[in-house]
N, C-alpha and C positions, 0 to 999 in steps of 0.2 A: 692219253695216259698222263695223269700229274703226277708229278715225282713231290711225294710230301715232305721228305726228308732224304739228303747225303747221311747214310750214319758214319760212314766209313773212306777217309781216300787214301790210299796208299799206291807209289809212285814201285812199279814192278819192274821197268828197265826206261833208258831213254825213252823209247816211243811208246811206252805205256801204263797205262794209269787203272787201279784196280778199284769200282766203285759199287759200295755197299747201300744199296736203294731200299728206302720202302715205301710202299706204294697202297692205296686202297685195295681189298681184293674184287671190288667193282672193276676197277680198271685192270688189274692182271686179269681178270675171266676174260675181257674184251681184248685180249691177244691170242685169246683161242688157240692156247697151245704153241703158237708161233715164238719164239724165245728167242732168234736167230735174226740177223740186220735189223734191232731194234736201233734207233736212232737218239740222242738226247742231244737239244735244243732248248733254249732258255730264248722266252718273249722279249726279251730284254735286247738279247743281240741278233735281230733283224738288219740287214744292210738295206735293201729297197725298199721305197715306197711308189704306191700304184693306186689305181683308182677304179673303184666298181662302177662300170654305166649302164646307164637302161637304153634300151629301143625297142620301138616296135609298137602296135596295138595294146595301149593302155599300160605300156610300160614293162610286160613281165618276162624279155628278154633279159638277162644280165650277164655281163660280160665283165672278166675282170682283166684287164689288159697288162702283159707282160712286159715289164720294163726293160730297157735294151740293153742293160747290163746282163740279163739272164737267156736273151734271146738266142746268142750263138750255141750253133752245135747239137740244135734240137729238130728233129724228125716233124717235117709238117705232114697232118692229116694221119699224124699216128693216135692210138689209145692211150688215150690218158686215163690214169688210174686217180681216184682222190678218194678223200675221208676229211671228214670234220669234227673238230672236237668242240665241244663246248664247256666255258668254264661260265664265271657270275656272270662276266661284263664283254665276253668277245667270243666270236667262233675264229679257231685258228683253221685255216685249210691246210692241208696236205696235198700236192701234185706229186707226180712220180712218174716222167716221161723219160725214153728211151733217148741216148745217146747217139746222136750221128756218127755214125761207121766212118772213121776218114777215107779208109782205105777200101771199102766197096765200090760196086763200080755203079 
């Protein structure tokens, strides 16, 4: 989802900030009613960078390797959830893996 335009920011208390989006109704259909931990993020402020590799027969394994700034705290061999967006010039991914339990045994 691209956010076309801020119409509106108004600051509601210390830790929160009231923002008035508008957005293509292409992309609100593609939230399918989900309205709820929607997330906003600007391409602009990325902290990592990482690298897509290939292996394998003819190459059509790809792998995109997790930098070790993001590695801690994450469930190996759990479901990873993703989605991809595409704008002109980039597909952005989406991951959304489960938090390591500290305290499970």
């Amino acid at each position: 989802m691209k956010i076309n335009i801020i119409e509106k920011i108004k600051k509601v208390s210390n830790d929160r900030v009231s923002l008035n989006l508008l957005i293509s109704n292409n992309d609100f259909l593609k939230l399918s009613g989900y309205l709820n931990n929607v997330h906003v993020f600007s391409e602009n402020n990325l902290e990592y960078n990482t690298r897509l590799i290939k292996r394998g027969k003819k190459e059509n394994t790809k792998y995109i390797l997790l930098p070790k700034g993001l590695r801690e705290g994450l469930i190996p061999n759990n479901n990873v959830k993703c989605n991809k967006i595409e704008t002109e010039d980039k597909y952005i991914l989406i991951f959304s893996v489960d938090k390591l339990d500290r305290f499970a045994n």
